[in-house]
N, C-alpha and C positions, 0 to 999 in steps of 0.2 A: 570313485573319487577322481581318478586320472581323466575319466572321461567326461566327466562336470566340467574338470580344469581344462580340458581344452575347447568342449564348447564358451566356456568363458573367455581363453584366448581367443577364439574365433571371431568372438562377439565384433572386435572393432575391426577384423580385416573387413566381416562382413557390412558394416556404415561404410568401412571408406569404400567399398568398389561400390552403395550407392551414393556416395559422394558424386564417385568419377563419373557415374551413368547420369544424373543429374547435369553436370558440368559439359557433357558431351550434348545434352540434347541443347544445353544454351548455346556452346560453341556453334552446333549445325543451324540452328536460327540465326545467328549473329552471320554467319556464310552467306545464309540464304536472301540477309538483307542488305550484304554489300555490293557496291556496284561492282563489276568483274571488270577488270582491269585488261587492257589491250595494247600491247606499243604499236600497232597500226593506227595507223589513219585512214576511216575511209575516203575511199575519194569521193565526194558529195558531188553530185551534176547540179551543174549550171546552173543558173533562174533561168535563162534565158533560152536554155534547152530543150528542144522536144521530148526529148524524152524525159524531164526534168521529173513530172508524176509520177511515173512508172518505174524512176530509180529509185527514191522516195519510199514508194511501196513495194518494193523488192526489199530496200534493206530494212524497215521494219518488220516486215514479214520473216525474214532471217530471225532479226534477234528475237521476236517472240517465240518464235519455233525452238531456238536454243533453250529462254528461257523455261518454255514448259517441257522441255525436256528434262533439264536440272531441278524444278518443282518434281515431279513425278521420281526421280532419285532421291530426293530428301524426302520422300512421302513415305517410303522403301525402309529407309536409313531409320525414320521417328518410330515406326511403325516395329521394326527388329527393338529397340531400344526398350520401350514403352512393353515391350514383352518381358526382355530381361529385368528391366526395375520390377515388376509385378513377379516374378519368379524369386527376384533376392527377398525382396516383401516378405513375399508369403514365407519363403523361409527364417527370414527373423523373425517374425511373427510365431513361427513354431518353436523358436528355439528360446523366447522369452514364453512363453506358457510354460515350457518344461525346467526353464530357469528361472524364476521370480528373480523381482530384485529385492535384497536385504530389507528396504521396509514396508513392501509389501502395499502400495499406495496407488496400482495400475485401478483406473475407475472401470468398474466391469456395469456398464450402462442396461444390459439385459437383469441384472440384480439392483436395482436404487439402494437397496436397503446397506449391501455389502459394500459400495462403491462409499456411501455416507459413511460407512462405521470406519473404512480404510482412509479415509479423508481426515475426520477426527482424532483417528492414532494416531497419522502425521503430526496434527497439528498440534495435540499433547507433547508428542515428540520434543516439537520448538522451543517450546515453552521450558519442558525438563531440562533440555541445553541451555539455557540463556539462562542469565545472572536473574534468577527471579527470587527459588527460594532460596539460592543458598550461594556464597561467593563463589568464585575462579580466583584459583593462584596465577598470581601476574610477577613476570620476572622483575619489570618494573615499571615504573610510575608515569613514564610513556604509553604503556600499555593499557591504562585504564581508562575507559569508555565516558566522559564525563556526562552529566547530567543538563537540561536546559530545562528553566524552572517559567511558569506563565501564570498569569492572571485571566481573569476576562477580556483584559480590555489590553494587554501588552507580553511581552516573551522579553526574557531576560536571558540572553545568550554570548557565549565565551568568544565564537570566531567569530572579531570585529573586523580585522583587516583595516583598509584604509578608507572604503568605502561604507561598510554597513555601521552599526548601531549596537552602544551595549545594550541596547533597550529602545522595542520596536513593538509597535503593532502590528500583526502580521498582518501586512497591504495584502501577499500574496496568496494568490485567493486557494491553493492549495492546502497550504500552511492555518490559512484562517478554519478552512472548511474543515480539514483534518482533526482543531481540535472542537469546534464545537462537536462533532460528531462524538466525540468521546466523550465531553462533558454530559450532553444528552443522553449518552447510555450510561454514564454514571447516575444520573437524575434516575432513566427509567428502573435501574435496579436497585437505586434506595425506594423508590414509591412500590417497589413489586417483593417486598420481602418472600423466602424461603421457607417459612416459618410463620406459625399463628397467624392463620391464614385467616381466622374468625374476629380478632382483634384490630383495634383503630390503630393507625399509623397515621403517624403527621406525614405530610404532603411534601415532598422536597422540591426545588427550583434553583435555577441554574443561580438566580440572587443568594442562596447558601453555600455556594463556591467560593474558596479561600485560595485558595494555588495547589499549581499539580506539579510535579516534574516531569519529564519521560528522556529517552534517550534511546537510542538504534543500533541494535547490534547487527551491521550489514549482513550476515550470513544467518539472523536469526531472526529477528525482527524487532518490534520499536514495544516498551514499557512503558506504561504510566501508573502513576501514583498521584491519587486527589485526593481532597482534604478538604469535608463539607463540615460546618458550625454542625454542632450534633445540640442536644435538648439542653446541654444547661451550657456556664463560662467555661468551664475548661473538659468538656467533653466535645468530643468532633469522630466524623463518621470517614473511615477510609477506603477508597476502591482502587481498587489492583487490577490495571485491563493491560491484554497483551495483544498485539497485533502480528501474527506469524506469517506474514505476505500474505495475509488472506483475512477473511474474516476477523472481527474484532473479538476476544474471549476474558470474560471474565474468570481472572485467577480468584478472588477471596473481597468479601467483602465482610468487616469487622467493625464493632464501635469500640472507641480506643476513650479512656478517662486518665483524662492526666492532671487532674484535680489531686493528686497526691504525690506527682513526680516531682524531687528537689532536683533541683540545679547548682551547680556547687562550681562557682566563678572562680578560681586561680590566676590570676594574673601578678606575673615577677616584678621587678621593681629595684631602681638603681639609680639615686642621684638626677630623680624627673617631678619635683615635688608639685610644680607646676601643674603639669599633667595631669598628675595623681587627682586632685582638685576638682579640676574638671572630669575626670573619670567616674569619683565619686558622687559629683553633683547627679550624671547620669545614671548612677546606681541608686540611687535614691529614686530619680523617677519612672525607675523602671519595677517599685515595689520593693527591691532586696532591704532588708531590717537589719540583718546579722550579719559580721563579719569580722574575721579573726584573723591579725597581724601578725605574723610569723618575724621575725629580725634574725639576719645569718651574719656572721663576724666572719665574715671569709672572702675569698675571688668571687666576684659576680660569674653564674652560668643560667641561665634562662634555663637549661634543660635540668639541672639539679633543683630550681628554684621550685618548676610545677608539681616535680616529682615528689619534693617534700609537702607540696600541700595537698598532694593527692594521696598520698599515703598517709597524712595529719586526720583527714576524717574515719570518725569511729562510727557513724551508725550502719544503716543500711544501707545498701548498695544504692548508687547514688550517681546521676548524668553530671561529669564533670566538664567543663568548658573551658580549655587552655585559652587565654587572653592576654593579650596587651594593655596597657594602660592609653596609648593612642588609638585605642577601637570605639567606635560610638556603637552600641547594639540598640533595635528599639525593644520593646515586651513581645512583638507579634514572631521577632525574628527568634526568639526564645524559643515560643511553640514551635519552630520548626525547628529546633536543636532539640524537643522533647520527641516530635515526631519521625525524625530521619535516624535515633537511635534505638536499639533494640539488644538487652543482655545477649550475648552468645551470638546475637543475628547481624547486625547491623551499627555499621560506625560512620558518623558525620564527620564530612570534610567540606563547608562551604570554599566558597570564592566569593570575597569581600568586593564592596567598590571603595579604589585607593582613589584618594582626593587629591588633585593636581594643588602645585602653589596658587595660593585664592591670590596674591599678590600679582599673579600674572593674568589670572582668569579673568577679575578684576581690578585690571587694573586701567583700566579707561572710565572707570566708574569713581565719583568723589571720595568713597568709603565701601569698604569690606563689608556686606552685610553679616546678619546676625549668624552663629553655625548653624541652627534649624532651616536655613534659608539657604545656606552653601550645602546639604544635603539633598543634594540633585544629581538621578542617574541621566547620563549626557554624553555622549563625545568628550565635549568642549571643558565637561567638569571631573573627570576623573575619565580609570578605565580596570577593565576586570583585572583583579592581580592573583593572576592563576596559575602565577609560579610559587606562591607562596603557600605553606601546608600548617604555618604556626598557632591559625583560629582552627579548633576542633573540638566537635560532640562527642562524648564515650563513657559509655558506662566503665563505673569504677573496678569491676568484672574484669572488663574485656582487659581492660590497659593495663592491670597485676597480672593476667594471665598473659598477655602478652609481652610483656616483660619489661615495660617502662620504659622512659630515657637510657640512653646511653652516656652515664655520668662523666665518662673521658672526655666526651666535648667541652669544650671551656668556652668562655664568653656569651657570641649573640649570633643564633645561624648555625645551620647543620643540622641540631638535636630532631627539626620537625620530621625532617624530608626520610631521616632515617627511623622515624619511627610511622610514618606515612609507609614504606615500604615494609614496616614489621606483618603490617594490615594486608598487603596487597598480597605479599605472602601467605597470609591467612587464606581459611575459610572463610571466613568476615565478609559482607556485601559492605563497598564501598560508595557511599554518596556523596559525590561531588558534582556540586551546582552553583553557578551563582546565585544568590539569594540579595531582595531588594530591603532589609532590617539592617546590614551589617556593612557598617563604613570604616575604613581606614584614614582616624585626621592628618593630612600632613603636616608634616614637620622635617626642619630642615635636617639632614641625615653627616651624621658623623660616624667616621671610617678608621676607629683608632691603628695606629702600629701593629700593635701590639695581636692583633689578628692573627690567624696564621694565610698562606698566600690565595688558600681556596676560598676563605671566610671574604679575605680584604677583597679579592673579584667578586664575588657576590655581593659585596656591600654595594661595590660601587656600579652593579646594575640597577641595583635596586633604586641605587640615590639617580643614574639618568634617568629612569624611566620614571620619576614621582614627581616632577618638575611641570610638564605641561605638555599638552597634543603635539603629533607630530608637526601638524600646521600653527599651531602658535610656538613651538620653538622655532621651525622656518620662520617666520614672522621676526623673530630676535636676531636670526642669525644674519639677517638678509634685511637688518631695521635701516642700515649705512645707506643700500641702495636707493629703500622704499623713501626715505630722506631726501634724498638726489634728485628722486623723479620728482616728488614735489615742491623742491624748488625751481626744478626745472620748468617746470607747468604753471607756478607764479609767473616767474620770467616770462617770459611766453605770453600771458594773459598780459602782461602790462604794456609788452609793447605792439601788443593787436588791437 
């Protein structure tokens, strides 16, 4: 054992000295092609001298005789070196044969067979480590990996910055290439079933593609998850592909029927009758029939509100939806709140698109269009609000076994983020993506007193940042200027 342990110490003395033997033979070429440096001056003869030729050819004659003297020394020098590397070589070389490394992934090119099978256990390797079956406990909610969610035709992503786009087609032809490449192998292994190999299978095409998500675990590799229309309305087919720096691999492929999953909407409610209205109008067209009032004669608290209506249902276990009453969802963003949940496996955390004041957006415009028509992912019309953890998918499972709100929070704010972290702490796989179904309407945001001082700063991030782009509040702030200059530029015109 002692003696394993020091040939493993030895291991990296032995890289660095060929580090230095490497370093050394650059060094002696970098020598060999600098000019040599002399504080003489020859004396050069004359033009006009007889002997002008003959000095001429004396003194090149000198320095080539120098130089190939100094050649033939460095020829010496590369030649001892080029021994010594080929000597450490061979000795690391022996001293990994008799020491494997821990996963055992060295390709032995004389065995194909061996080299393939050791390639593979790595790559299962990757996959075992990464958030695929089963969650990673995260300290906290910085720590979690977010999800980027794509269509065919556009990519709905988080990091906007000042330049990109909450929503892009991907120009870049990596990005483009990357996913058709995976949708293609999701197509080829729904048309090449596993199974009943004698039986007729319907033909799949990339036109039965609904949205995938994926995301990258830099030291593991990139996930996705797609989502093809399957034989009937609420059945669909999903494929699980991992990409572990290398070859693309299919994790599972499953037909999922959600022809029987309820969804069970709670959204709290406080003196927004308004709202409520329009909320409901949207529940109606989103199919929901049934729904049951709850009334509490008490302090308003958003986190006690969900909690009692999540524990109010008595049937079967059942995908609840914590909601706002200023949320637009559409039906299709549903199915991916039936899809991104799983008893005991998996819990939904979208990223909403929040809506900028339409009064500002348009406001060069005669009239406010209709909201169906202010339902535009844009820069210019909203932006991902991916601080906020309050819309979420969960089985009614998970969130008794997890332990619910934390009912000492009072008011509006807090109760999510804290129960967002109950999750991270879990086993639970976390899905967090922005998703194009789920809008945030604005409305102008009030900051009562009565908060406590962590709540009232949060309020009043949330009320800067629901206002309007960064370039159209420069546009407000700097409106005095833009004024100036056009008057200035009348002026100007008139008397030219």
């Amino acid at each position: 054992m002692m003696l394993r342990r020091g040939f493993i110490l030895f291991l990296p003395r032995l890289a660095g000295l060929l580090v230095v033997a490497c370093c050394s033979v650059s060094i002696v070429y970098m020598l060999a092609c600098t000019p040599k440096g002399d504080n003489r001056q020859l004396a050069l003869p004359r033009v006009h001298s007889p002997t002008a030729k003959e000095g001429y050819e004396a003194i090149l004659q000198e320095q080539e005789e120098q130089h190939r003297n100094y050649i033939v020394s460095l020829k010496k020098q590369i030649a001892q070196l080029k021994a010594e590397l080929q000597g450490r070589s061979k000795q690391l070389k022996n001293v990994q044969e008799q020491y494997p490394d821990p996963l055992d992934i060295r390709l032995d090119h004389s065995n194909p067979e061996k080299a393939q099978a050791n390639l593979l256990a790595f790559l299962h390797s990757q996959i075992d480590k990464a958030e695929v079956h089963s969650g990673i406990k995260l300290s906290t909610e910085y720590a979690a990996v977010p999800f980027e969610s794509f269509t065919l035709q556009k990519v709905y992503q988080l990091e906007t910055g000042l330049t990109r786009h909450p929503e892009e087609k991907p120009v870049r032809k990596d990005k483009r290439d990357e996913l058709i490449e995976v949708i293609e192998l999701a197509v080829g292994s729904l048309n090449n079933p596993e199974r009943d190999g004698n039986a007729k299978h319907r033909v799949y095409t990339a036109s039965d593609f609904i949205e995938g998500i994926y995301r990258t675990e830099k030291d593991k590799g990139t996930l996705y998850e797609l989502t093809f229309k399957g034989d009937a309305k609420h059945q669909f087919k999903k494929i699980v592909l991992f990409r572990p720096f290398g070859p693309v691999m299919k994790v599972k492929n499953e037909n999922v029927n959600m022809a029987d999953t309820l969804i069970n909407v709670i959204v709290p409610l406080a003196k927004r009758a308004s709202k409520f209205r329009q909320f409901m109008q949207n529940f109606r067209s989103a199919n929901f029939k049934n729904f049951t009032f709850i009334q509490l004669n008490e302090e308003f608290s958003r986190g006690k509100g969900l909690d009692i209506g999540a524990r109010f249902w008595k049937g079967n276990n059942v995908v609840l939806f914590f909601c706002d009453v200023d949320i637009y969802f559409t039906a299709e963003f549903l199915n991916s709140c039936r899809l991104n949940t799983q008893p005991g496996k998996k819990v939904f955390y979208p990223v909403l698109f929040s809506q900028y004041n339409p009064s500002i957006i348009y406001g060069h415009h005669d009239s406010i269009p209709p909201l169906e028509q202010q339902l535009i992912i844009k820069k210019e019309t909203g932006f991902w609000r991916d601080f906020g953890f309050g819309m979420t998918c969960q089985y009614r499972s998970d969130f008794l076994n997890i332990g619910g709100f934390d009912l000492d929070i009072k008011g509006w704010g807090g109760e999510d983020v804290h129960l967002y972290r109950k999750y991270l702490h879990s086993n639970l796989i976390v899905i967090r993506t922005p998703v194009r179904g789920l809008f945030h309407l604005w409305h102008e945001k009030q900051c009562p007193d009565e908060l406590t001082p962590e709540q009232y700063k949060m309020c009043m991030q949330s009320k800067a940042m629901n206002e309007a782009s960064h370039g159209q509040l420069g546009m407000l702030v700097f409106k005095q200027e833009i004024e100036t200059h056009l008057h200035r530029q009348k002026l100007s015109s008139k008397k030219t």
